[in-house]
N, C-alpha and C positions, 0 to 999 in steps of 0.2 A: 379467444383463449390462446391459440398459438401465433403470436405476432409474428411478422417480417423480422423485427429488429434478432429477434431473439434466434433464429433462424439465421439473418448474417453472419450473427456473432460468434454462431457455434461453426459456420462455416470459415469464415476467417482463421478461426485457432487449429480446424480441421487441414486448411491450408499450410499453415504455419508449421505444423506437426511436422508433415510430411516433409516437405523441404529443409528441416534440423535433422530429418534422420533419425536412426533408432536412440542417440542420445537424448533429442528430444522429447520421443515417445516414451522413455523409460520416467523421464526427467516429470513429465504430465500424468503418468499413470502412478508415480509417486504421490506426487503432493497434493493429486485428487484422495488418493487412498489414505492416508493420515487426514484428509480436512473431513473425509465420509464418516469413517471412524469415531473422529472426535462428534461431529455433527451428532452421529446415531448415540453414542455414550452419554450426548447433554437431553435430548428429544424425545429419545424413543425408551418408556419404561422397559419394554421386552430387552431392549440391548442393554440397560442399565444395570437390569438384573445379571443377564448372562453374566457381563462384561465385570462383573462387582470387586471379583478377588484376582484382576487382572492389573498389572502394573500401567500405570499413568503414560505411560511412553511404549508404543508395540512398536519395534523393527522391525520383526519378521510377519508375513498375512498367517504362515503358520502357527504361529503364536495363538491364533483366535480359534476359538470350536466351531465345527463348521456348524450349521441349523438346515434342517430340513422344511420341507411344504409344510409336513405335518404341525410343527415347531410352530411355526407362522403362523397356517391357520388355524391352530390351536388361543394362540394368542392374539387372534387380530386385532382388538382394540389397544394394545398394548405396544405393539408392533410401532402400527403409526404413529407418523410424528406430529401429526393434527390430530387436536383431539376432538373437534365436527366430524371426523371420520369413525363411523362404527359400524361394527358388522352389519347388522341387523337392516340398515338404509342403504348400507352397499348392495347387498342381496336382493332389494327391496326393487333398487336402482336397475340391476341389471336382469329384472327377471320379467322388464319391460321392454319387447325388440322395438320399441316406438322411439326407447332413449337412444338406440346407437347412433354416436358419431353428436349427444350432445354431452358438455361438462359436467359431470357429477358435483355439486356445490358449487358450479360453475366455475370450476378453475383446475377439474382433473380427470383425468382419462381413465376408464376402468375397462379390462378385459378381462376374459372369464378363460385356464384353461380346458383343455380337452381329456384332461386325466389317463392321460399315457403314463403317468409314472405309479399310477394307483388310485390317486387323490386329485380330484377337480379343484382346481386354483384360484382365485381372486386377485387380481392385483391391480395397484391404484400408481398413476404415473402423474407427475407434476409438468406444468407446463415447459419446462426448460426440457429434463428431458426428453419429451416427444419431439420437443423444437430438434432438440442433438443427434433423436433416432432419426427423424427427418432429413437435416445436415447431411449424415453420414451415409445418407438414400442417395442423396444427390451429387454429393461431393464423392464419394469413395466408390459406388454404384453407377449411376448412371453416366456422370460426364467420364470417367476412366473409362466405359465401353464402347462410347459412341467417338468419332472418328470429326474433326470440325466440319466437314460437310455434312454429315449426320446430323451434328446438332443445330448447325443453320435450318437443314430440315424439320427438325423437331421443332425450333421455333414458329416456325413457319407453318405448322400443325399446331400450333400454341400446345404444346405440351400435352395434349389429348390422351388420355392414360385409361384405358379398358380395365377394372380390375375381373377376375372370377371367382367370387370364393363361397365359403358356405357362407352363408347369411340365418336368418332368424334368433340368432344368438350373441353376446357384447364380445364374440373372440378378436383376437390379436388384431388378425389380418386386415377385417372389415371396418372394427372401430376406427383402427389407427388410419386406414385412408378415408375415413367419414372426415376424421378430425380435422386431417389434413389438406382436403381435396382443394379446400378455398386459396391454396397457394400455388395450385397449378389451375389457373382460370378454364382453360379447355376443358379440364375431366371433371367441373362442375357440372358439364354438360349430360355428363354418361352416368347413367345409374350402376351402381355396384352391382354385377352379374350375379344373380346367385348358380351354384352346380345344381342347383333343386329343378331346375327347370329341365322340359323336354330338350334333347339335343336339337331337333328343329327350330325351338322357338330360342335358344341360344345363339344358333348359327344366323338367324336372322336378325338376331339383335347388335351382333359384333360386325353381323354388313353393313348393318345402317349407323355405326359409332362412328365413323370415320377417325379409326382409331390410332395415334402414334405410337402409341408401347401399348405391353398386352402383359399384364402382370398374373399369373396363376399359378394352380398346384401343377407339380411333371404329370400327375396322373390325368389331369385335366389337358395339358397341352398334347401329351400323348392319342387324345380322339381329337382335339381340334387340327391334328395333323395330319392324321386319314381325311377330315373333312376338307380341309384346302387340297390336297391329293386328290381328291376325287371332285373337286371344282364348286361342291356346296357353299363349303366357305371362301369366300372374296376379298380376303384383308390385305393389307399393304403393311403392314409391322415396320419399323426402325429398329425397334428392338423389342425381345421376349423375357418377360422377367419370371424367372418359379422360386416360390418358395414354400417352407411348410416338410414337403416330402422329398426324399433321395432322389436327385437329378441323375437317370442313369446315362453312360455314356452314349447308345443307342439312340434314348429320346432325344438326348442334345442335337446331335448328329441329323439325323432327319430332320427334325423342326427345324435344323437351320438348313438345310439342302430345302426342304419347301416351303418355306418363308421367305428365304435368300434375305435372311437379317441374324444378326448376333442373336444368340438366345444365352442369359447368366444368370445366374443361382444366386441368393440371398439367402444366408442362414441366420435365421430369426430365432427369438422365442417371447412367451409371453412376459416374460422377465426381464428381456435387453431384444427389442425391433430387430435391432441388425447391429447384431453378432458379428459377421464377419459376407464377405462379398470374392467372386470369386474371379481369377484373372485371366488373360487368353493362355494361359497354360491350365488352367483348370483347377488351380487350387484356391480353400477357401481362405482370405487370410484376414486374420482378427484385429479385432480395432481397438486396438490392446491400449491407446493412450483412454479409454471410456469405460473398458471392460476387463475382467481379467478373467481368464478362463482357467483354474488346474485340472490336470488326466489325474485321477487318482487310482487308487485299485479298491477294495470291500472295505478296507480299512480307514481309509483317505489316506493312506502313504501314496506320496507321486509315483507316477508312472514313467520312466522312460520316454525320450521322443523314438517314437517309429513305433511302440506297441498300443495298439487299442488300450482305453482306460476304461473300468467298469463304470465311473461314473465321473462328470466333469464338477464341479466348487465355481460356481459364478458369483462374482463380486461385481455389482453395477455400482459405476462412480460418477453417476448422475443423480438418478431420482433418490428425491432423498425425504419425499415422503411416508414410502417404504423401503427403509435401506436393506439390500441383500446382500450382504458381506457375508461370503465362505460359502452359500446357498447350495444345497447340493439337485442337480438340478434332471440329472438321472442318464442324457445323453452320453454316448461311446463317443468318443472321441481317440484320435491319434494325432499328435503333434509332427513335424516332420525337421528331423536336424540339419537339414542343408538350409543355405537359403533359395529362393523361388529366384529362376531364371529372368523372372519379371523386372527385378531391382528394386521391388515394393520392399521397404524394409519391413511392413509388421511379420509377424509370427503368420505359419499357414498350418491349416490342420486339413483331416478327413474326418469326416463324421461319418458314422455307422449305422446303420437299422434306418428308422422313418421308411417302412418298407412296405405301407398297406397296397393293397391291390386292386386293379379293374376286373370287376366282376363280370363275367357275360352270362346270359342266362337266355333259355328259347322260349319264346312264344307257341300261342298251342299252333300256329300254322307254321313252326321250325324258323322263325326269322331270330336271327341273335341282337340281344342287346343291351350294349355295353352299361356298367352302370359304377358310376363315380365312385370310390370309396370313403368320400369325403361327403358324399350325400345321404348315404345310409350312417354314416357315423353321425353328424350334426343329428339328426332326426332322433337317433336313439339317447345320446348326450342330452337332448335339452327334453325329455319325458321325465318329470318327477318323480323321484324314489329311485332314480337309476342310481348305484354307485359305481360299480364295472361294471363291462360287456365284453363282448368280443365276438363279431359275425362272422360267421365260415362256411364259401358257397360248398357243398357235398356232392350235389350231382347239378345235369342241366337246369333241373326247375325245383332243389330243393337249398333254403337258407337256413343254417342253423343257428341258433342263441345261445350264445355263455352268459348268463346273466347271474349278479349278485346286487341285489336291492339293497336299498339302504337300512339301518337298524330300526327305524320308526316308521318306516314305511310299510302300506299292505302288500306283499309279495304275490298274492293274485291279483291284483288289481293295478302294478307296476307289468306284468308277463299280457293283461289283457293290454292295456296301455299299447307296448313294445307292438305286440301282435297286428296290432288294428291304425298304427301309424305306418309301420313297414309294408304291410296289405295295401294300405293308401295310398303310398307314395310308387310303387311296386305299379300299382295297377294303371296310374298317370303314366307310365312310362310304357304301358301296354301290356306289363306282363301278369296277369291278370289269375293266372295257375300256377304261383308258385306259392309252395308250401313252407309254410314259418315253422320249424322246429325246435322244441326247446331240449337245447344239449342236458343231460348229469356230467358234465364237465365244466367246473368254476373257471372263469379269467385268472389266466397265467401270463408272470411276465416271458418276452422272446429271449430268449438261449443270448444271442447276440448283444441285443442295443440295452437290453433291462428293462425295456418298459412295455406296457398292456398295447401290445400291437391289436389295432381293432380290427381289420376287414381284412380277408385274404380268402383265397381258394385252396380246397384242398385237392379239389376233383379236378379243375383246371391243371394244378402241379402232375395230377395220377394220367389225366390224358395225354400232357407233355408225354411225360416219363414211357407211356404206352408206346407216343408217335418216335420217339427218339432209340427203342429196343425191338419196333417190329420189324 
């Protein structure tokens, strides 16, 4: 599905950008966005309609209404610009974990969101652009972090690429390196980690990868940090790639004092791979000739560069057989008006929230243990009838549920569901006496980023709060 050629090719113009400078970037992110445009106006019934009593010629991206998830998946057959694509087979498609990482119709990529912004996502990517998100892995990511002796090294490791992510479900992270794997011959070798597994039989698994990069979420790199610290884990890294969740400065910091390798952020989403890539000054900067990102505020009036935006309008000017022009996509964003020390000419931002948490929780014989928050989310996300959630540890051996079921769904029989999966997984991990409570409090979005932050602690923040005023 994702050819070499097509991959050069997107690397070439990737090349090409950069060295024209920001007139070239401006000049590319142009006349992708008028040909998307028009593309979406001839293909897609959904745009046709919107777009009806809109003049033949848009100057400005303002000019267009933005459209929401809900817009989208309200319309999805209408949406696409194939019309073999239909809901109903898409849903059909990914509600099998056997298909991830193969082509849907054989010729498209489909991931499913996490529904942090309310609303659980679908989206379908064409082979070019996966090839482009690919590209821009490679081109923008990894060779701008590695150093020429590095990457001598990394060949010499054939590219050998650890991923860790949740698995049992068609999200971003997992598909898209299924899709992909067969272009770096090494990390055919290494099975996709899932976080579901015991910390032990993970740390065993990442000794025996003979691994050259280690791609995962910060909250995950954050214990495989303690575990190389304390000599369990055994890896040699080139380099440490996270994405998914907010890179704090802290974890960066550590994992690379005990890894003694670069560690760099990728900000992705299931709507555009990689968004933007970040540089040894630390900021993230957009790949703006592909992508176009606006800070809005509640209104979609722009934001100012330097202020957080309430929400960002992604416009991908690639895949185009679900075009998202004006997308609103829920992320806080802040722009930053200087430019980057770096000399990179694209745009750089900060992104806000993506702030779930490492649970820890005690055993009945007091032993602690930590617990991903990306493993308890996957697990409650892919139980039918879930619509929101939101888990929140309250004491040492107590988990709470924010749960809101879907409209056709049985609501006892979604809460026994939740109960008897989290029990499950819980108990594989040892901790065998903690109790599943269901909150009278609904999933609410966070004060900060606007969207349904899943996993965090409250009692962890209360014991802080105690150790830090006694």
């Amino acid at each position: 599905m994702i050819s070499k050629r097509r991959v050069v090719l997107a690397a070439w113009d990737i090349w090409r950008a950069k060295r024209g400078g920001s007139d070239a970037i401006q000049a590319r992110q142009q006349m992708r966005l008028q040909a998307m445009i028009a593309f979406a106006r001839s293909h897609s019934p959904f745009y046709q309609t919107l777009y009806q009593h809109l003049p033949k010629q848009i100057d400005r991206l303002t000019d267009l209404p933005p459209v929401t998830k809900h817009d989208l998946m309200a319309h999805f057959d209408e949406w696409a610009t194939d019309p073999e694509i239909r809901e109903d087979s898409v849903r059909a498609f990914i509600a099998d974990p056997a298909l991830i990482g193969v082509p849907y119709l054989g010729r498209y990529g489909v991931w499913q969101t996490s529904g942090t912004t309310g609303l659980p996502g679908v989206f379908v990517h064409d082979a070019n652009a996966i090839a482009t998100y690919y590209a821009l892995v490679e081109m923008r990511g990894i060779l701008s972090w590695m150093t020429v002796p590095e990457l001598w090294q990394l060949m010499r490791r054939h590219w050998r690429t650890a991923f860790v992510f949740a698995t049992g479900g068609h999200f971003g992270s997992n598909t898209f390196d299924a899709l992909t794997r067969q272009l770096r011959p090494g990390s055919s070798e290494i099975p996709i980690l899932s976080v579901h597994m015991p910390l032990a039989d993970l740390v065993h698994a990442l000794n025996d990868s003979q691994l050259a990069i280690l791609e995962t979420y910060p909250s995950v790199l954050a214990i495989l940090t303690n575990e190389q610290a304390s000599g369990r884990l055994k890896i040699k890294p080139l380099l440490i790639v996270t994405v998914g969740e907010c890179l704090k400065p802290l974890v960066r910091e550590q994992a690379a004092s005990v890894f003694r390798c670069g560690v760099h952020d990728l900000y992705g989403a299931s709507e555009f791979v990689s968004i933007a890539f970040d540089c040894k000054h630390g900021r993230l900067h957009v790949n703006s000739d592909w992508v176009i990102l606006e800070p809005v505020d509640a209104d979609y009036r722009p934001v100012a560069p330097g202020s957080p935006s309430h929400t960002i309008l992604l416009t991908n000017l690639v895949n185009r057989v679900q075009p998202l022009i004006r997308y609103e996509m829920g992320d806080s964003v802040a722009f930053h008006a200087d430019s980057c020390p770096c000399g990179n000419p694209l745009p750089t931002i900060t992104v806000e929230g993506r702030d779930d948490e490492i649970l820890t929780f005690e055993t009945p014989t007091n032993r602690r243990v930590d617990i991903l928050p990306s493993s308890l989310a996957t697990i409650v996300m892919l139980i039918p009838g879930v619509q929101r959630f939101q888990l929140v540890q309250t004491n040492a051996t107590t988990l709470s549920v924010r749960l809101e079921a879907a409209a056709n769904a049985d609501e006892a029989q979604v809460w026994q569901s939740v109960v008897q999966r989290l029990e499950d997984y819980l108990a594989s991990q040892g901790l065998t006496t903690i109790q599943i409570e269901r909150s009278a409090d609904a999933p609410h979005k966070h004060a900060t980023s606007g969207k349904f932050r899943h996993v965090w602690s409250e009692w962890r923040a209360g014991q802080l709060h105690k150790e830090t005023h006694a």
